[in-house]
C-alpha positions as CSV (number, residue, x, y, z in Angstrom):
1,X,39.6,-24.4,35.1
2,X,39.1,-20.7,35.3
3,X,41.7,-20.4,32.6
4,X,40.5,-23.0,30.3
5,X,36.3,-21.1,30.4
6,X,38.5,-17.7,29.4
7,X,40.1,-19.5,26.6
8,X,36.5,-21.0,25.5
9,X,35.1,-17.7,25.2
10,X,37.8,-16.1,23.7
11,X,37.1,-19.2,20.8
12,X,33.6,-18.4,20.7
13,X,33.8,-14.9,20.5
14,X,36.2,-15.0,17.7
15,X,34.1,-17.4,15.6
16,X,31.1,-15.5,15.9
17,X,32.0,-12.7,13.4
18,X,32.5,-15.7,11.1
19,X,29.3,-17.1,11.7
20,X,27.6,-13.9,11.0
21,X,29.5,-13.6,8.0
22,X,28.7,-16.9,6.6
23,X,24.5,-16.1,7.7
24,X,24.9,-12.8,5.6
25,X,25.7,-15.1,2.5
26,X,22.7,-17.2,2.7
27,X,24.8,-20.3,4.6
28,X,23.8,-21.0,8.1
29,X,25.9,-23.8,10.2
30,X,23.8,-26.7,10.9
31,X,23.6,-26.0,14.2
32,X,21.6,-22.9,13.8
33,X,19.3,-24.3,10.9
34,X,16.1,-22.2,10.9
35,X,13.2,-23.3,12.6
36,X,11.1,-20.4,11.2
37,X,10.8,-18.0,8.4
38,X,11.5,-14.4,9.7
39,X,10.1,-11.7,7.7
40,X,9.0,-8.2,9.0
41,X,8.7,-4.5,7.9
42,X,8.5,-1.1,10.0
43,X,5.5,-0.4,9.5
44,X,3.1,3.3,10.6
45,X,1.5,2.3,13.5
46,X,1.1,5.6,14.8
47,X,1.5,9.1,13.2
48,X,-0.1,10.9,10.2
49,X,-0.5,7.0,8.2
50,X,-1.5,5.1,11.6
51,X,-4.8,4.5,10.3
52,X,-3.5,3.1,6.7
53,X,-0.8,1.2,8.4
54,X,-3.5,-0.5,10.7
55,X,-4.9,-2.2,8.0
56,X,-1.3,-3.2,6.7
57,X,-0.8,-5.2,9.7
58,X,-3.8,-6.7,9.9
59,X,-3.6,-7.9,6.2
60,X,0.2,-9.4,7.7
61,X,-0.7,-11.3,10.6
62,X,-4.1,-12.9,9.0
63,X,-2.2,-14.1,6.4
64,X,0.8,-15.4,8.6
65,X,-2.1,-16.9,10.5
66,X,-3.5,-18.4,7.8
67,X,-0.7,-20.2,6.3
68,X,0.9,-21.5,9.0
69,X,-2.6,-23.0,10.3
70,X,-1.9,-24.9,7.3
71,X,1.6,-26.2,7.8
72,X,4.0,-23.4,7.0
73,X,5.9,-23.1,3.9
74,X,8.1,-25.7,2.7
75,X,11.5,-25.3,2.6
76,X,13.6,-28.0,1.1
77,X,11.3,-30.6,2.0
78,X,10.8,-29.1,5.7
79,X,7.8,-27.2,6.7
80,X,8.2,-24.2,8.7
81,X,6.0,-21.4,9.9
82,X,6.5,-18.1,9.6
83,X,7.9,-15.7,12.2
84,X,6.4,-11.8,11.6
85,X,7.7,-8.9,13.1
86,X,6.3,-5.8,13.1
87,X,7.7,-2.8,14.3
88,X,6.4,0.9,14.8
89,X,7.8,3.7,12.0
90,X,5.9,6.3,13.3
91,X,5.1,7.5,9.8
92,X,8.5,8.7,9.7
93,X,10.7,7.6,7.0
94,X,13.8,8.3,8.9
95,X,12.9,6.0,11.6
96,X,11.7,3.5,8.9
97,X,15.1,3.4,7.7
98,X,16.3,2.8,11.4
99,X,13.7,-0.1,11.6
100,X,14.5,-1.9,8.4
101,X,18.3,-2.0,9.8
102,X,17.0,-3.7,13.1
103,X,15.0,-6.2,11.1
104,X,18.0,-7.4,8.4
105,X,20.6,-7.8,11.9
106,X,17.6,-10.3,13.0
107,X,17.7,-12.2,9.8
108,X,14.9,-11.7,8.4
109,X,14.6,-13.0,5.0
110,X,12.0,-10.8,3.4
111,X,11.2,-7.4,4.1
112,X,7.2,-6.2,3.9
113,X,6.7,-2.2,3.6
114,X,4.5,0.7,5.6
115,X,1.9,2.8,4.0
116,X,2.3,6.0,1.7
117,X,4.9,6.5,-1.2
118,X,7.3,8.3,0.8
119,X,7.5,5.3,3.5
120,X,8.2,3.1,0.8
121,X,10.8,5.3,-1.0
122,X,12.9,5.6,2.1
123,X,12.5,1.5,2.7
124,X,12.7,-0.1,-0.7
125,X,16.6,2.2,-0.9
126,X,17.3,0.6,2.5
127,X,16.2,-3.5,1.1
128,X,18.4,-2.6,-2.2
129,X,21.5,-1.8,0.4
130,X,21.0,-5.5,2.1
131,X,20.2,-7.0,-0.7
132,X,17.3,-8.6,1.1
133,X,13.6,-8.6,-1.4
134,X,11.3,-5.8,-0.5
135,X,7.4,-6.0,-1.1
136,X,5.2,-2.9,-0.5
137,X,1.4,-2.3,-1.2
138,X,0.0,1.0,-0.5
139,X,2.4,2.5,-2.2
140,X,1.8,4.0,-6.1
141,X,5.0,6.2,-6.7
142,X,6.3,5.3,-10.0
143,X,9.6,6.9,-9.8
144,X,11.3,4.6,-7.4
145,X,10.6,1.8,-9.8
146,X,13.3,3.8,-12.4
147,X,16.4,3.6,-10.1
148,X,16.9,0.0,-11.0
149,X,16.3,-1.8,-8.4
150,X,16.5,-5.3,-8.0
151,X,15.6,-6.5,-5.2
152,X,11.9,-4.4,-5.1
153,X,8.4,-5.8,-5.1
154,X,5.0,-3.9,-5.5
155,X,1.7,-5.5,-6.6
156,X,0.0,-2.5,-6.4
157,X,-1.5,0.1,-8.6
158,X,1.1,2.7,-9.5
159,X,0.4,7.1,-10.4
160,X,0.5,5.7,-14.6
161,X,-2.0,3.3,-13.8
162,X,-3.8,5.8,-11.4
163,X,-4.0,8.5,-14.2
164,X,-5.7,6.7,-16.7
165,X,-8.3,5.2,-14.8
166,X,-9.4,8.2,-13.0
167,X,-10.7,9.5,-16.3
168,X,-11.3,6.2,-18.0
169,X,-13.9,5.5,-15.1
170,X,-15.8,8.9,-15.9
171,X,-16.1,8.1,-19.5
172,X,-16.9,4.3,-18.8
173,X,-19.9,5.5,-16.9
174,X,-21.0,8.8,-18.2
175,X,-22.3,10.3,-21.5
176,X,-19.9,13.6,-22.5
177,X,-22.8,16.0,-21.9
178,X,-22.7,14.6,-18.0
179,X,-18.8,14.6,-17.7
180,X,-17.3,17.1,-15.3
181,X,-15.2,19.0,-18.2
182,X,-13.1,21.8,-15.4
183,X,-10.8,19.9,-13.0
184,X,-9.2,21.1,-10.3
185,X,-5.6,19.0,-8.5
186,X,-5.4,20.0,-4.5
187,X,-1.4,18.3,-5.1
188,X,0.9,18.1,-1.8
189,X,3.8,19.1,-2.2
190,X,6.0,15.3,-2.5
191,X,7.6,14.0,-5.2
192,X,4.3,11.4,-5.4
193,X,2.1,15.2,-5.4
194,X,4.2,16.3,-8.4
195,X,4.4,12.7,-10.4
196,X,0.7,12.4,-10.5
197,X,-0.4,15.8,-11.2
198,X,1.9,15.5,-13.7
199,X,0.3,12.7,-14.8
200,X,-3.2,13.7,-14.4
201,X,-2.6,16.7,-16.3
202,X,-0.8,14.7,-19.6
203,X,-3.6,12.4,-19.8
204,X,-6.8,15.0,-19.3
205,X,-6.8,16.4,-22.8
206,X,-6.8,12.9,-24.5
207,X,-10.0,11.5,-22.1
208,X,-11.5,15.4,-22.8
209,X,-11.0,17.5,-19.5
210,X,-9.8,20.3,-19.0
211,X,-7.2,21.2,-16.1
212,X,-8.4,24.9,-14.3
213,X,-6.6,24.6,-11.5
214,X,-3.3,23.0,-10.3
215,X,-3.1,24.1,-6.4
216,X,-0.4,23.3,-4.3
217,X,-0.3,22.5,-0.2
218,X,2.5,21.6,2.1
219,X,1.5,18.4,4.0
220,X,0.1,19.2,7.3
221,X,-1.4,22.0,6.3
222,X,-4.6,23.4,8.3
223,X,-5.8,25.9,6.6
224,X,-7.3,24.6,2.9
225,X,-9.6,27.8,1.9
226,X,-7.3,29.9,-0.7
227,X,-7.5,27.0,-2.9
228,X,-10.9,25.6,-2.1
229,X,-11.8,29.1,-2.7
230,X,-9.6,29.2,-5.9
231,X,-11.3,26.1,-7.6
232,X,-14.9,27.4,-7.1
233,X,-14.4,30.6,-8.5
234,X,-12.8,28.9,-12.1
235,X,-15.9,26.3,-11.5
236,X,-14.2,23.4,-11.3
237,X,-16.6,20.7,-11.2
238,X,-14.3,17.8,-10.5
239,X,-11.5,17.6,-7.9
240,X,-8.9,15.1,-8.0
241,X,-6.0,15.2,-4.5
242,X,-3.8,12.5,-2.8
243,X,-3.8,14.0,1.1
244,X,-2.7,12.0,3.6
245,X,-5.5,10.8,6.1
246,X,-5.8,14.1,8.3
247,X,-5.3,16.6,5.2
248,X,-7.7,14.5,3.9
249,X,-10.3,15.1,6.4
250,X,-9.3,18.5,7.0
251,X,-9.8,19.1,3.3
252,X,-13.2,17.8,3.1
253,X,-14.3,19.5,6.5
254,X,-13.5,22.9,4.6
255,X,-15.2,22.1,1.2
256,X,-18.1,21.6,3.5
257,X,-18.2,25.2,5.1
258,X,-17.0,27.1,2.2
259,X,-20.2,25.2,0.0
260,X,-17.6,24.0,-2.7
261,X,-19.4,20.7,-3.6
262,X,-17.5,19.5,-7.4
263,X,-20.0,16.9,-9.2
264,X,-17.1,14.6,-8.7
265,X,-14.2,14.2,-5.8
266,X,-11.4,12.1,-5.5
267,X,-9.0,11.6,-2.6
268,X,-6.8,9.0,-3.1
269,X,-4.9,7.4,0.3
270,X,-7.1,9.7,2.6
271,X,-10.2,7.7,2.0
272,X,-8.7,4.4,2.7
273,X,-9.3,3.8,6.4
274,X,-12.5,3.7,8.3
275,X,-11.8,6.6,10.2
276,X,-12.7,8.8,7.4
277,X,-16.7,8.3,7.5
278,X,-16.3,8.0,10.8
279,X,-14.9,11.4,11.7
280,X,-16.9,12.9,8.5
281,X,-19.9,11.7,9.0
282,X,-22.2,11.9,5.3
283,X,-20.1,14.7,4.3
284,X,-17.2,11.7,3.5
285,X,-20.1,10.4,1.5
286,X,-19.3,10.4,-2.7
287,X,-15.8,11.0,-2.3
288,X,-13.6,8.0,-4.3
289,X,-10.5,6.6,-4.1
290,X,-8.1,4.0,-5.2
291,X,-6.6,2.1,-2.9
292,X,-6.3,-0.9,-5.4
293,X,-8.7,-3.7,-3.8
294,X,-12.5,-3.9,-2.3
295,X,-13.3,-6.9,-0.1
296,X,-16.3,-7.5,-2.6
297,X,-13.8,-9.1,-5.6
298,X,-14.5,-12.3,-6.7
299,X,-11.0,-13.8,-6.1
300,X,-10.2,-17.2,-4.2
301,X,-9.4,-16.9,-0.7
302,X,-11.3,-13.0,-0.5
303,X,-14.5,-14.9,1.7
304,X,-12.2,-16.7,3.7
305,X,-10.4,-13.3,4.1
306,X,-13.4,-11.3,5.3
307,X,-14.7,-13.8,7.3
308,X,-11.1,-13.9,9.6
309,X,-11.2,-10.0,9.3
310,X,-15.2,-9.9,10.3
311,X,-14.3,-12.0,13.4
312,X,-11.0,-9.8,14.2
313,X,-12.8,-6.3,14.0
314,X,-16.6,-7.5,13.0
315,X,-16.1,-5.8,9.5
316,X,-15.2,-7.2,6.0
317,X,-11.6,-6.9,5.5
318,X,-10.8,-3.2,4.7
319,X,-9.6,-2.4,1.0
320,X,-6.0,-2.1,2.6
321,X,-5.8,-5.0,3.7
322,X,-6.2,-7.3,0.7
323,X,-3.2,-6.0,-1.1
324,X,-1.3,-6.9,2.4
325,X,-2.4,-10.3,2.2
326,X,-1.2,-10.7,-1.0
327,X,2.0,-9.8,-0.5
328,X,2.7,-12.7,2.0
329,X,1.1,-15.0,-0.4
330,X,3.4,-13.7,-2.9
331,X,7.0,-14.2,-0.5
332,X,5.4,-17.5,1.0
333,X,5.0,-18.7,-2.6
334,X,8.3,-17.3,-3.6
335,X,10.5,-18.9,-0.5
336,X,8.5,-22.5,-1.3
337,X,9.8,-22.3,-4.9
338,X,13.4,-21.6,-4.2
339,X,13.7,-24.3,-1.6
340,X,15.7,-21.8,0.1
341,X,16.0,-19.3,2.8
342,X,18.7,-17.7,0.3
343,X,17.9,-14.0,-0.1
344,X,18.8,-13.9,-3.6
345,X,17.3,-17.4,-4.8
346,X,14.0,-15.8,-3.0
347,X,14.7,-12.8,-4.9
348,X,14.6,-14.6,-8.2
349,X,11.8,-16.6,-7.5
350,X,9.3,-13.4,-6.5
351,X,10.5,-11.8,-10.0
352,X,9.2,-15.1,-11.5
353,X,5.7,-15.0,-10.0
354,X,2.8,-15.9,-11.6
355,X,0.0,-16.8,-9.4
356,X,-3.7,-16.1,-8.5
357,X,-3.9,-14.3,-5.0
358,X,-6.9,-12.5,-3.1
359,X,-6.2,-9.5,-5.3
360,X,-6.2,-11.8,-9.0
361,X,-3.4,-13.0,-10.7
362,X,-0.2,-10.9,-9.7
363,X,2.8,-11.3,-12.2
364,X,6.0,-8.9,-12.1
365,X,7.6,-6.6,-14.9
366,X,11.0,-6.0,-14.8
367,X,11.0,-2.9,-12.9
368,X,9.1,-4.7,-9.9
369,X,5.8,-3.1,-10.9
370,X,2.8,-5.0,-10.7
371,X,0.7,-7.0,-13.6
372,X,-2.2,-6.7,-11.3
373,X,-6.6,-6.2,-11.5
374,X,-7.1,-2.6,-9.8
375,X,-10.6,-0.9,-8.6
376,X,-12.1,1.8,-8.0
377,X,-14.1,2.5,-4.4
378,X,-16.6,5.2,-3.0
379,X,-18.1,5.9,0.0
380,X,-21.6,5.7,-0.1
381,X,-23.8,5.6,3.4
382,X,-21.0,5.5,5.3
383,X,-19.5,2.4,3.6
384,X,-16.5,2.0,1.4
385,X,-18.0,0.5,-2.1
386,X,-16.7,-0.9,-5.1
387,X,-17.6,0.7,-8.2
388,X,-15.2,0.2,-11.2
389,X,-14.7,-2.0,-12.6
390,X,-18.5,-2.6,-13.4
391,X,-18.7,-6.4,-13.9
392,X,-17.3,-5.8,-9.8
393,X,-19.4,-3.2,-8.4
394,X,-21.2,-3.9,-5.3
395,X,-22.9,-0.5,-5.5
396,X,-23.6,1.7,-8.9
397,X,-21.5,4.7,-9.0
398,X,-22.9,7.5,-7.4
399,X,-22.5,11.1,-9.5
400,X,-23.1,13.6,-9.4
401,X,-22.3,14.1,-5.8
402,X,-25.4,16.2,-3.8
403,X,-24.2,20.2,-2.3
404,X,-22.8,18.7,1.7
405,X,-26.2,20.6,2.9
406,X,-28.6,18.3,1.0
407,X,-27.0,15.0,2.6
């Protein structure tokens, strides 16, 4: 008897490289047919983007939560919910990498991305390996999408789109006598830092500024005075950066003491979480940024959506997590128009989207870029508001910005 359980396990053991095999290629025995619809992402939990990734996961699991209350996501004429996994990447993109692997050996179907550009470029390499469809918000590096990947997903507004707004927005709401004309780029030193100030600095002529300044920082720095000190002395009176959350604050917290108050400021990615007005108090105040949605848009599902996020953490949902949402109503769509947990049918069927989510109607170009409605936010009173587009705004925008001691 002993014998004959060896020679059973040796059977089993020897079929289940086959199995595996046959899972990798879409084909699952009927024995093991799916009962849910795995898809995860590492995502920063923790670390230098913990406060961006907060909102990430929050946009996931609402979403999840919502459409599963409502049956799940048909699947050859079976409904099935979806099974989210989230898992900690400590802002790091080598352990993204790490996580992403862990995820496709647990089958997941679809992978969802961090925060930050360099998250994403270490992930979205990782999905084109497995072959397994990759959607990321949060995430505006260009450059990834021109390595011609396939299997890459981003609804989200990208350093092109980021350049020619910033300055579009100043001309849509000011006369030319008003307009900051000196500008001055605090850039960190990333390939995202280099693209957009690249960026920034091709499109300024054509929209009238004037570039004085092009400073550059290594991320972590501590120490911001040389080139806060730098821009007031060429009297810059605009200020356009892309710090993480704690350069960010640091930044700010400097201007402050060194009395370097620009009629204009931008911080794009460092503003995005709460924990900027609360740690800066009314000095966070008139500082914009782009993180691609508001919770005031007037898109279907977006009530629904604050009112689940005002219950979770007795807020509207934070501009983070709108773009999140989307993306599972994107892959949920997707997977319910392939009839298939196949990772290439799904594949196929998210470069074919065109629907109306909580950020607007989100169609693909070829490249995996977004056809998507952006905004533009400030904080105003200790609130993130939406002020461009205008036919959007839930607040006017606010320029030019009063010295930090008159706040």
């Amino acid at each position: 008897m002993r014998r004959a359980t060896h020679w059973m396990w040796a059977m089993a053991a020897a079929t289940l490289p086959v199995l595996g095999a046959a899972a990798g290629l879409g084909w699952v025995p009927a024995a093991q047919a799916a009962e849910t619809i795995k898809i995860g992402g590492g995502v920063a939990l923790t670390g230098r983007y913990g406060a961006g990734g907060a909102q990430v996961k929050v946009g996931y699991e609402i979403a999840v939560e919502d459409i599963n209350r409502a049956g799940g996501v048909s699947v050859g004429g079976k409904k099935l919910p979806l099974e989210l996994t989230v898992l900690d990447d400590e802002s790091d993109p080598t352990k993204t990498v790490a996580r992403m692997e862990t995820l496709a050996s647990q089958g997941v179907v679809v992978y969802l991305g961090s925060f930050a550009s360099d998250m994403h470029a270490a992930a979205a390499a990782i999905a084109e390996k497995n072959k397994i469809p990759y959607c990321g918000v949060a995430f505006a590096l260009y450059a990834i999408h021109e390595r011609g990947y396939r299997y890459l997903f981003s609804p989200f507004f990208k350093s092109p789109d980021i350049s020619k707004a910033t300055f579009q927005m100043l001309n849509d709401f000011l006369p030319e006598a008003q307009r900051p004309k000196k500008v001055a780029m605090f850039l960190e030193k990333t390939d995202w830092g280099k693209e957009l100030g690249d960026l920034w600095a091709k499109e300024a002529p054509g929209y009238g500024y004037q570039i004085v300044l092009r400073a550059e920082y290594a991320v972590g720095t501590k120490d911001f005075s040389d080139i806060i000190l730098k821009a007031k002395n060429v009297g810059a009176d605009a200020m356009l950066s892309l710090p993480n959350p704690p350069d960010g604050m640091a930044l700010v917290k400097q201007m402050q003491e060194l009395d370097y108050t620009p009629k204009f400021s931008l911080a794009i990615r460092a503003a995005d979480p709460p924990v900027w007005s609360r740690n800066l108090g009314k000095a966070g105040d008139y500082m914009a940024f782009a993180p691609g949605w508001h919770n005031a848009v007037k898109y279907p599902g977006v009530a629904e959506l604050n009112a689940a996020h005002q219950k979770r953490l007795g807020r509207p949902a934070d501009p983070i997590v709108g773009p999140s949402y989307a993306c599972v109503q994107i892959l949920a769509n997707a997977i319910e128009r392939a009839g298939s947990l196949d990772r290439d049918k799904i594949r196929d069927a998210m470069a074919a989207t065109n629907m109306m989510t909580v950020e607007g109607p989100v169609r693909f170009n070829p490249d995996g870029t977004g056809q998507i409605h952006s905004v533009i936010n400030q904080w105003l009173a200790g609130k993130q508001e939406l002020i461009w587009p205008k036919d959007f705004a839930s607040k006017p925008f606010a320029y030019p910005a009063p010295p930090f001691n008159q706040r």
